[in-house]
Structures are given as structure tokens and as C-alpha cells.
SERO-4910 file (N, C-alpha, C, O; in steps of 0.05 Angstrom, whole numbers):
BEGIN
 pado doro    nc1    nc2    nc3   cac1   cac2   cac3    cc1    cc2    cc3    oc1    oc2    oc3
  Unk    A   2379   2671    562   2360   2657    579   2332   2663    571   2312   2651    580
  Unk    A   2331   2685    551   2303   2695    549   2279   2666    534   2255   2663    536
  Unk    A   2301   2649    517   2295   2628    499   2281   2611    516   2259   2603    511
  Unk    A   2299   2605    542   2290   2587    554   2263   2599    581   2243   2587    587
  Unk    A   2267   2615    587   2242   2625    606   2219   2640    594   2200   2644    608
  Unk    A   2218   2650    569   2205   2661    542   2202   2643    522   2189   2654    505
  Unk    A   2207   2619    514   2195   2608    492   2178   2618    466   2156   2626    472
  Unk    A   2183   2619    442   2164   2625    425   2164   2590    409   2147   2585    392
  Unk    A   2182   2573    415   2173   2545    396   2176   2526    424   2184   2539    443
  Unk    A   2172   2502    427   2182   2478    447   2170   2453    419   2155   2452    399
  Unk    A   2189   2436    435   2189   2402    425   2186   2395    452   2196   2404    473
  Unk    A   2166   2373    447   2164   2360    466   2167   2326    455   2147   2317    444
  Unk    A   2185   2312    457   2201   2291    455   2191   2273    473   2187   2279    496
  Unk    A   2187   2248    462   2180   2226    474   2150   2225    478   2141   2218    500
  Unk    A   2126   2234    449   2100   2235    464   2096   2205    450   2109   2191    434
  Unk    A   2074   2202    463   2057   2180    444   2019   2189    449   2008   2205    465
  Unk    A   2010   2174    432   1977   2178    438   1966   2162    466   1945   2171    476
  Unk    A   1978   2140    477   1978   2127    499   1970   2141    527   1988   2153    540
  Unk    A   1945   2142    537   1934   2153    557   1958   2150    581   1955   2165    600
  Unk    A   1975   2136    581   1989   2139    606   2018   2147    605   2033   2143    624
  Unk    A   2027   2159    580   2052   2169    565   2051   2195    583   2031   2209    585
  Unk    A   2081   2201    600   2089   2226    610   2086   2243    596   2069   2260    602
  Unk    A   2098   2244    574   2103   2265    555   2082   2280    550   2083   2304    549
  Unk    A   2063   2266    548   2033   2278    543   2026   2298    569   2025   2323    570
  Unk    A   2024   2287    582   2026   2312    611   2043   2340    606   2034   2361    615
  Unk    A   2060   2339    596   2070   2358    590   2055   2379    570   2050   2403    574
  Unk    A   2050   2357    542   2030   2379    528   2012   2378    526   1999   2379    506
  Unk    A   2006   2376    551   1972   2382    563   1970   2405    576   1951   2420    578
  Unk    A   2002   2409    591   2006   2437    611   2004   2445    595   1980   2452    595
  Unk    A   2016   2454    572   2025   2476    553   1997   2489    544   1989   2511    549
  Unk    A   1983   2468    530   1963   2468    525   1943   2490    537   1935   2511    528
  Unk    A   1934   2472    569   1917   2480    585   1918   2503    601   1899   2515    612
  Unk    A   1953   2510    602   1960   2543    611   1974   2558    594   1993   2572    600
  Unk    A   1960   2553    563   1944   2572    541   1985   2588    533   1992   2611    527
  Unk    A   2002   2565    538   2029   2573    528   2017   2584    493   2005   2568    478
  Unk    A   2022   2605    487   2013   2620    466   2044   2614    442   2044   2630    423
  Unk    A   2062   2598    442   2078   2596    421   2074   2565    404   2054   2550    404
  Unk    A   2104   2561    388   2090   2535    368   2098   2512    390   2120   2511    401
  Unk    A   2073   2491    395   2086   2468    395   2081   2441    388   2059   2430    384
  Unk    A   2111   2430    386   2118   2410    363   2115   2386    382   2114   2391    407
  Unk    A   2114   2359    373   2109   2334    382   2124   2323    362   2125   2327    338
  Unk    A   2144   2300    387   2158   2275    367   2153   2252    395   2156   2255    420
  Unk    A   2145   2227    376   2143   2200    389   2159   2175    376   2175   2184    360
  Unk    A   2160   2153    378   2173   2130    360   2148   2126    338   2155   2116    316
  Unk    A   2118   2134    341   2102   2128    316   2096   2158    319   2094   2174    337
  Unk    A   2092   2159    288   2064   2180    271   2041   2177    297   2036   2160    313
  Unk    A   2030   2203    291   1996   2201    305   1993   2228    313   2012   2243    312
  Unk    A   1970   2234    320   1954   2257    335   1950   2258    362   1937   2239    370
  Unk    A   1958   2276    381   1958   2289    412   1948   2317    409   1957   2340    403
  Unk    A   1918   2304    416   1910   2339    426   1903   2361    398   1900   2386    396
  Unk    A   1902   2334    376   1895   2355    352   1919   2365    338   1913   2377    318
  Unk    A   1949   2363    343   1976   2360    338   1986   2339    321   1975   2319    331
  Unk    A   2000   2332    300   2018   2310    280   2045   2309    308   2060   2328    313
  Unk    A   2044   2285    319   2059   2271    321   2081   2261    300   2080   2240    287
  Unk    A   2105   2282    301   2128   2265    283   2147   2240    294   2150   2236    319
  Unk    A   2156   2228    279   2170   2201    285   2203   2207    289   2217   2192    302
  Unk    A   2212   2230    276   2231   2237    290   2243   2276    298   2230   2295    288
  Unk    A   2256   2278    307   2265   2307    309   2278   2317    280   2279   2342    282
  Unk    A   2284   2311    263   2298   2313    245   2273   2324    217   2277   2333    195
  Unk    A   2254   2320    227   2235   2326    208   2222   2350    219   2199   2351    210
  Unk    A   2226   2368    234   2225   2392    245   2237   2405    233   2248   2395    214
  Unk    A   2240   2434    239   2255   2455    233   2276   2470    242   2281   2463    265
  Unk    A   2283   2479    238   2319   2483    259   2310   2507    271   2292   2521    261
  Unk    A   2326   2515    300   2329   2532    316   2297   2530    333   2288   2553    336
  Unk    A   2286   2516    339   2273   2514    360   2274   2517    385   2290   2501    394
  Unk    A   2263   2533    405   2272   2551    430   2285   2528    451   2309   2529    456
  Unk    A   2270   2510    461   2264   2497    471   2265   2472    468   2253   2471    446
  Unk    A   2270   2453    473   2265   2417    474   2262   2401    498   2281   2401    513
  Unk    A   2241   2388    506   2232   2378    528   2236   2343    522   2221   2331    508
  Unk    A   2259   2332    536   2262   2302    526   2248   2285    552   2254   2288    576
  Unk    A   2226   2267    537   2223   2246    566   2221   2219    552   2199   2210    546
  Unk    A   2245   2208    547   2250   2181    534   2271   2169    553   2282   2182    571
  Unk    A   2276   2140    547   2290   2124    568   2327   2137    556   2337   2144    535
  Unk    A   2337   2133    585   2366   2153    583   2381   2147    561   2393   2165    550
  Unk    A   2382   2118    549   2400   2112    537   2397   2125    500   2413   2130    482
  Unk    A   2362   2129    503   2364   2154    483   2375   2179    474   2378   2186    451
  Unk    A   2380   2195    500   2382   2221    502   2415   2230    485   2421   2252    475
  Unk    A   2432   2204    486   2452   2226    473   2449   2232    442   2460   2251    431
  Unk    A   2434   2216    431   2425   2214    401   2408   2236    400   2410   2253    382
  Unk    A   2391   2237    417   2371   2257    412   2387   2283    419   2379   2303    407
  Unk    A   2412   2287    437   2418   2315    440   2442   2320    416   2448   2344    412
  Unk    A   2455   2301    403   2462   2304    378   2449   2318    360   2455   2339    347
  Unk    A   2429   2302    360   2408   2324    331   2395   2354    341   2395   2373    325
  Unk    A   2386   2357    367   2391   2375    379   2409   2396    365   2401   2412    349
  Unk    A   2431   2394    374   2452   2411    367   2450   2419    336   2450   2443    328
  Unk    A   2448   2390    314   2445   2390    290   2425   2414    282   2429   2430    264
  Unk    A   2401   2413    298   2382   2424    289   2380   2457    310   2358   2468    312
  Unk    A   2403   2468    323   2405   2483    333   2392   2497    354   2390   2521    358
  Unk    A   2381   2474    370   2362   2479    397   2386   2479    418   2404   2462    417
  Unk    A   2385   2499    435   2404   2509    452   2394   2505    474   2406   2518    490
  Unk    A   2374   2492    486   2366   2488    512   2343   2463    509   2328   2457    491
  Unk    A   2349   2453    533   2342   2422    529   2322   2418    558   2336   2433    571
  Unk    A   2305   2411    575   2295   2412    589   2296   2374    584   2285   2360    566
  Unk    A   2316   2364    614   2317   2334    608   2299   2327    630   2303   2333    653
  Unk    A   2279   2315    621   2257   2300    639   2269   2272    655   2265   2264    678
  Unk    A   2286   2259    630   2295   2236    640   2308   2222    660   2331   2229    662
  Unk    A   2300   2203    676   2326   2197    696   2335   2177    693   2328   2167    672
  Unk    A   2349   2163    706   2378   2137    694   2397   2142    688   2411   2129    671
  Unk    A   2404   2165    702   2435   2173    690   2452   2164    721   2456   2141    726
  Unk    A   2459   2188    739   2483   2178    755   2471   2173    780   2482   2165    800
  Unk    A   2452   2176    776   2427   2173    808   2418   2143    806   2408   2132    826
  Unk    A   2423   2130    782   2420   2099    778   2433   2085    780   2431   2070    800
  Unk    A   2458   2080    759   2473   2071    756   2508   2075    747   2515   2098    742
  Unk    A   2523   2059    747   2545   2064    738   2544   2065    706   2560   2078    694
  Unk    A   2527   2051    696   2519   2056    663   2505   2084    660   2504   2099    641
  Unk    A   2494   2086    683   2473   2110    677   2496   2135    679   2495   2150    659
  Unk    A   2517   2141    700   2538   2161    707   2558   2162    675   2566   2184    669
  Unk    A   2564   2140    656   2566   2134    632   2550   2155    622   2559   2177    617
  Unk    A   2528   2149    620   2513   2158    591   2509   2186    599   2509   2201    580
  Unk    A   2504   2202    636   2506   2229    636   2533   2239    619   2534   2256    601
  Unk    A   2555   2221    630   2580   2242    621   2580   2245    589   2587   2265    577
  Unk    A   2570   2222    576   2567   2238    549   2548   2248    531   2553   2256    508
  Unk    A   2521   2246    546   2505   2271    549   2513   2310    552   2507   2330    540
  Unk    A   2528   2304    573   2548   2328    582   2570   2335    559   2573   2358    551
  Unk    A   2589   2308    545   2607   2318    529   2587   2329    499   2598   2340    480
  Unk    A   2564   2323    500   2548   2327    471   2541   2355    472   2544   2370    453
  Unk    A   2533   2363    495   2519   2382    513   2535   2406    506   2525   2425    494
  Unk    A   2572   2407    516   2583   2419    515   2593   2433    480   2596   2456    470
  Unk    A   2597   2396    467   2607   2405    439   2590   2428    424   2601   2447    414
  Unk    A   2556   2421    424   2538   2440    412   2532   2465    424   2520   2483    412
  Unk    A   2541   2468    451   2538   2497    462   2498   2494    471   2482   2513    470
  Unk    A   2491   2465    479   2469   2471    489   2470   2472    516   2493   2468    524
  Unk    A   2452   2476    536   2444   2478    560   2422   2470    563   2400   2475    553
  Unk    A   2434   2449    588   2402   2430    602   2398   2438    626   2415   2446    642
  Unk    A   2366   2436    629   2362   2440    650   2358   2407    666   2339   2396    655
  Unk    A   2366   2395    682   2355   2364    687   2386   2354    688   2407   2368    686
  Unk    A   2384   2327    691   2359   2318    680   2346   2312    719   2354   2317    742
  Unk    A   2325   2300    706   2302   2306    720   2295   2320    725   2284   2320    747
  Unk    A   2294   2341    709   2279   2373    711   2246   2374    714   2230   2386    700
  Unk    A   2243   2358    736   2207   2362    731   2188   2379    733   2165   2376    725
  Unk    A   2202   2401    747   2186   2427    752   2199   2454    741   2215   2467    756
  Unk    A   2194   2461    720   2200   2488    708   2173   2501    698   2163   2491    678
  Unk    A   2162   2519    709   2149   2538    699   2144   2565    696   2148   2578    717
  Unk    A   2136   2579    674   2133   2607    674   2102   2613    660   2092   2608    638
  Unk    A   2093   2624    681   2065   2617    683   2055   2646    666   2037   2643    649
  Unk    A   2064   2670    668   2064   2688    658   2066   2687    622   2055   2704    608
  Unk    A   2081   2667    612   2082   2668    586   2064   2642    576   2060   2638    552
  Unk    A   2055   2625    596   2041   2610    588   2061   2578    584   2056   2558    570
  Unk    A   2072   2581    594   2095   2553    596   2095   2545    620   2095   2560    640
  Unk    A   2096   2515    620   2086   2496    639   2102   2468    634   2091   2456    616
  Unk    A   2125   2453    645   2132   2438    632   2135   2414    661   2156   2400    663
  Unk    A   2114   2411    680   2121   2398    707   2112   2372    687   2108   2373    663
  Unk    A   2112   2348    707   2095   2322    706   2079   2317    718   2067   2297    711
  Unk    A   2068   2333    744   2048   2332    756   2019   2337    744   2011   2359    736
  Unk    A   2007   2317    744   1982   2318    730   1954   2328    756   1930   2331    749
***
């Protein structure tokens, strides 16, 4: 648990440069309550947040990353927690919602979210995890702006 309440890396998934992009709220917390480890940014384009390279996908990162913070639409998430696993991130902080609180497609795509979840030995917190913080190490991962 220390990975996930201690962080020394996070991804934060789903940014864009777009003044009204969730994701960005997130690493703005990080940012602004001075979270002291690495963090990484992936969006659908290249670009800059905050003085940060925006990558285009997770796969162009580096493996074993503490942390991963996803806020993309649900039907993304099992792809993204595939590579996840690939790339050996063991805890996932799911921002997203549209899973079983939506729909019967959405109760779908949790359960194999969950079967991906299980195969790689990660652990989510979410989804709709919007409030996790540990303010002491400098990690901040709400949506409240």
C-alpha cells in the first residue's frame, strides 16, 4: 500500500492542454501541493501541461510506475488497464464513470475492467475515485478545483 499512499512516480492519463480537461485538475493538485515525485502525462495528442511533454500514449513511458490516475471515457479503460499491467503499474486510481452506475453496457465494461484488474494483479481504487489524498507526501488526486 506504501506505492499507493507514498508515491514516488504517478501517470496521469487522459490530460490534454484544453482549459476545461479534468485531468488537468489533477495535475494541477499534484503540482500546487508540491507532490515531490515524477509526474508523467498522457493525452490522445503530443503537447505541454504545466511545462510537462504530454505523451500520446502510456506505452512510451517506462515500466513500474507507482501509480496511474485514468480520467478517459469508460469504454477506454480496459485497453488502458491492459498496458497498465504490461507496463507493471499495480495501482490504478479510476476517475472514470460509466460503468455499472450507468448502464448495462457500462456493468459490461466494469466486469472486464475487473477481469483485466485481476489477471495483472493490479488494484483500483474507483472507479470514481474522486477524492484520494495524502497531503503529507504531497499527493493530491481530487477533481475539485
Amino acid at each position: 500500500m506504501d506505492q499507493l499512499f507514498y508515491p514516488k512516480s504517478v501517470v496521469v492519463i487522459g490530460v490534454s492542454e484544453s482549459p476545461d480537461n479534468l485531468a488537468r485538475i489533477i495535475v494541477e493538485n499534484l503540482l500546487e501541493f508540491q507532490f515531490d515525485g515524477e509526474i508523467m502525462l498522457v493525452g490522445k495528442k503530443e503537447g505541454t501541461l504545466f511545462g510537462r511533454r504530454i505523451y500520446p500514449s502510456l506505452e512510451d513511458l517506462r515500466d513500474e510506475i507507482d501509480v496511474a490516475v485514468i480520467l478517459t471515457p469508460a469504454h477506454s479503460v480496459p485497453g488502458l488497464l491492459e498496458t497498465c499491467g504490461k507496463k507493471k503499474i499495480r495501482w490504478v486510481i479510476l476517475e472514470t464513470g460509466g460503468f455499472s452506475e450507468y448502464s448495462k453496457e457500462g456493468a459490461r465494461l466494469e466486469r472486464e475492467v475487473l477481469a483485466i484488474a485481476r489477471k495483472w494483479g493490479i488494484r483500483i481504487v474507483g472507479p470514481m475515485g474522486s477524492e484520494l489524498s495524502m497531503r503529507k507526501m504531497g499527493s493530491l488526486f481530487p477533481l475539485s478545483v
